[in-house]
N, C-alpha and C positions, 0 to 999 in steps of 0.2 A: 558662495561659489561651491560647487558640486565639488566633493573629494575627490571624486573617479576621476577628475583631467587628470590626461595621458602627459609625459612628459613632452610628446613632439607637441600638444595642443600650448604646455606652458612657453615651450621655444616659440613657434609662431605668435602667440601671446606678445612676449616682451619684443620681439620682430617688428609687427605693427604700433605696441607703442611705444617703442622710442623714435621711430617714424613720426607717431603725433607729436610726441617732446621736441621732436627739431625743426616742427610747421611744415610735414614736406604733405600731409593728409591728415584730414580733419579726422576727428576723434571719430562723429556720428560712421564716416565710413570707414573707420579702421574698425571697428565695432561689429558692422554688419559683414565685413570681409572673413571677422574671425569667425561669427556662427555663420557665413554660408560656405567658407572653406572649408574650415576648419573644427566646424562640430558643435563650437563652445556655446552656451547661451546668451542670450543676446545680454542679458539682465550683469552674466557672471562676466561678460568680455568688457561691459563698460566697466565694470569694478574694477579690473585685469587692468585699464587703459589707467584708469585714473589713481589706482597704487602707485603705478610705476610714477606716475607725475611728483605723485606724494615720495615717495623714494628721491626722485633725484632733488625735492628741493628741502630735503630734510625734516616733511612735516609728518604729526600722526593721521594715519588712515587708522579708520574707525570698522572697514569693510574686512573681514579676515581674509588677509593672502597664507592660501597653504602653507606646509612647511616647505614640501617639493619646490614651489613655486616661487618663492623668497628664498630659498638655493640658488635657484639657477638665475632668477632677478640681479642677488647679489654677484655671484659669479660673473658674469654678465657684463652689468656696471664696470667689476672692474676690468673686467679684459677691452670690454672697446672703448672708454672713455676715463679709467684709470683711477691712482687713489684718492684726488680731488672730488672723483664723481662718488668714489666708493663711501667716505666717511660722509656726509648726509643721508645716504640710503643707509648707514648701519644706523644713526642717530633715530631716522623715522621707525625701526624696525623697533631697535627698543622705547621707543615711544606709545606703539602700536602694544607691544607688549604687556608696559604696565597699564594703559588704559583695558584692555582684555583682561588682563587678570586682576583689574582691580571694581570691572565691573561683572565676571562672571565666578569670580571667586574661586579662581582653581589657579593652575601653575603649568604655561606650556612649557616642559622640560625641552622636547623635541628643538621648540625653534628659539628654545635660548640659545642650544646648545650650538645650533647652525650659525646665528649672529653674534656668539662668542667668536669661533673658530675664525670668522671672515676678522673682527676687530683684532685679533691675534694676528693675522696673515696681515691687515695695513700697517700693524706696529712693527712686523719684521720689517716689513716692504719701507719705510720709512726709515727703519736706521739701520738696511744696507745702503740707503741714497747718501743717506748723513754719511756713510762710509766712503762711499764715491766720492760725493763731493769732497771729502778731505782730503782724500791720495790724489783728485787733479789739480786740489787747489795746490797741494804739495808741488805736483810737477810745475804747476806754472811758477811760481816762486821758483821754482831749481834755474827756469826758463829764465827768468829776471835775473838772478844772480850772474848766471853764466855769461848774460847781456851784457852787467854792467863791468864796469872797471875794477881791474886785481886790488887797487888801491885803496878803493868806495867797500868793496868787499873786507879785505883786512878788517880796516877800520870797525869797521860790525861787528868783526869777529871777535876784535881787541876787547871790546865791552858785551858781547854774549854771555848770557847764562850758559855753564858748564853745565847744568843737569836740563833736562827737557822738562817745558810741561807735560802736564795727563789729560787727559780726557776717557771718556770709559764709555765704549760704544758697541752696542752688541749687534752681531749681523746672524743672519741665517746663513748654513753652508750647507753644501752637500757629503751624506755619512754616503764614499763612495764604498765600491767594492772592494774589500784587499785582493781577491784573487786576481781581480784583474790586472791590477797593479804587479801582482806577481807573474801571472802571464806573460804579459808584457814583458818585463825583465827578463823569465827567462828566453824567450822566443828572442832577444836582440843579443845574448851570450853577450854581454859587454861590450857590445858596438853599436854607439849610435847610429838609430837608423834616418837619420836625417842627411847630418854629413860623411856618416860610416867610417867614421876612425874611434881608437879605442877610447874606453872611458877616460877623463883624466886624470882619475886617481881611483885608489881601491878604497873603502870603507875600513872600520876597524873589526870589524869580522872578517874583511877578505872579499866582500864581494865589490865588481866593481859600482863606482858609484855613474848612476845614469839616475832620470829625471823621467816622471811620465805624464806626457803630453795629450791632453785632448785634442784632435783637431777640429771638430766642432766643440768652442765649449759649452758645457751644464749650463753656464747659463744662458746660453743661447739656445738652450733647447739639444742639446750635443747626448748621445748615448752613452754609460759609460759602460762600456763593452770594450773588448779586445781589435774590433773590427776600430773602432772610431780612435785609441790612441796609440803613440808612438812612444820607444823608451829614445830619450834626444840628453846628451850632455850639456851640460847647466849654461852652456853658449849659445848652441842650438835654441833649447828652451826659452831664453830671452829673448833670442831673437824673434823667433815665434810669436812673442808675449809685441815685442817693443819696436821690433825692429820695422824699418820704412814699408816693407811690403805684408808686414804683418795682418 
């Protein structure tokens, strides 16, 4: 495959073949599409169609996909079809890898370094889910208790362990801005600006305590900027978080 593709020729690339991956257009004509639209050679757009094959079912391709181009492949993957689709395409990638470097005798630092970073990103992406999943499994359990009987409940209680188990789960978060956090704060002078009554307590410095609120949040893609949060008391806040029209 020619070094020189352009990044939009790589996007049109993975375009047409995950198209062939899901039977919606034969390969022959996703092929001929990419070199008469799109530029690519005819020789380099079948190699292009048939990685990506090799990617999503976890096998080595033998054809070198760039580094550019196994970025945005990888990328890609996981944004339209996720981290189920994502760990096969990282497995083919370093598969590809040591077969290359162990038949040309060199060491591509560049596209380790690209198929580290994405296996980094599925290991976070996996145990904030593991973290999810725990805090709903939590609520539903809260759900059941509250269900059952005061009686059925006691009872449980009467024979529970006093200490909690552990478990040790690491998530990704967001390192936000302090200033905005301060902004915030100061621009609400101690009055929630949700319901607009005063804080409900002062801190041990003095200042009052309020809470600051995305309203789009980080993980939904939410700015964190002075425009996008609110300073809301620790009621507000919840409700925000929990409450019915949340």
């Amino acid at each position: 495959m020619p070094s020189t593709i352009t990044n939009e020729q790589i996007i049109a690339a993975f375009n047409v073949a995950r198209r062939v991956y899901l039977g919606e257009v034969k390969a022959s004509v996703g092929a001929t599409q990419l070199s008469t639209d799109h530029g690519i050679n005819i020789n380099s757009a079948k190699a292009l169609i048939r990685d990506y094959r090799h990617l999503r079912k976890g096998e080595c391709y033998r054809r070198t996909l760039s580094t550019p181009a196994a970025e945005v492949f990888l990328q890609r993957i996981f944004t339209e079809d996720g981290a189920d689709a994502l760990a096969p395409a990282i497995a083919a990638v370093w598969a590809h890898i040591a077969y290359y470097e162990q038949t040309r005798k060199t060491t591509v630092h560049a596209l380790r370094d690209v198929v580290a970073r994405y296996e980094a990103q599925l290991q976070e992406h996996r145990q904030s889910a593991t973290l999810t999943q725990a805090r709903a499994q939590f609520e539903r359990e809260i759900e059941a208790s509250l269900a059952d009987t005061g009686d059925a409940r006691r009872q449980r209680l009467a024979t529970a362990a006093r200490k909690p188990a552990t478990t040790t789960v690491t998530t990704e978060i967001f390192l936000r801005n302090a200033d905005v956090v301060a902004e915030v704060l100061a621009r609400a002078g101690g009055i929630c600006e949700i319901c607009r009554r005063d804080a409900p307590f002062m801190r041990r410095d003095g200042r009052p305590y309020l809470e600051v609120h995305h309203l789009v949040q980080l993980a939904d893609g939410g700015e964190d900027t002075t425009a996008n949060a609110v300073a809301a008391c620790p009621n507000c806040h919840r409700q925000a978080h929990y409450g019915a029209s949340a």
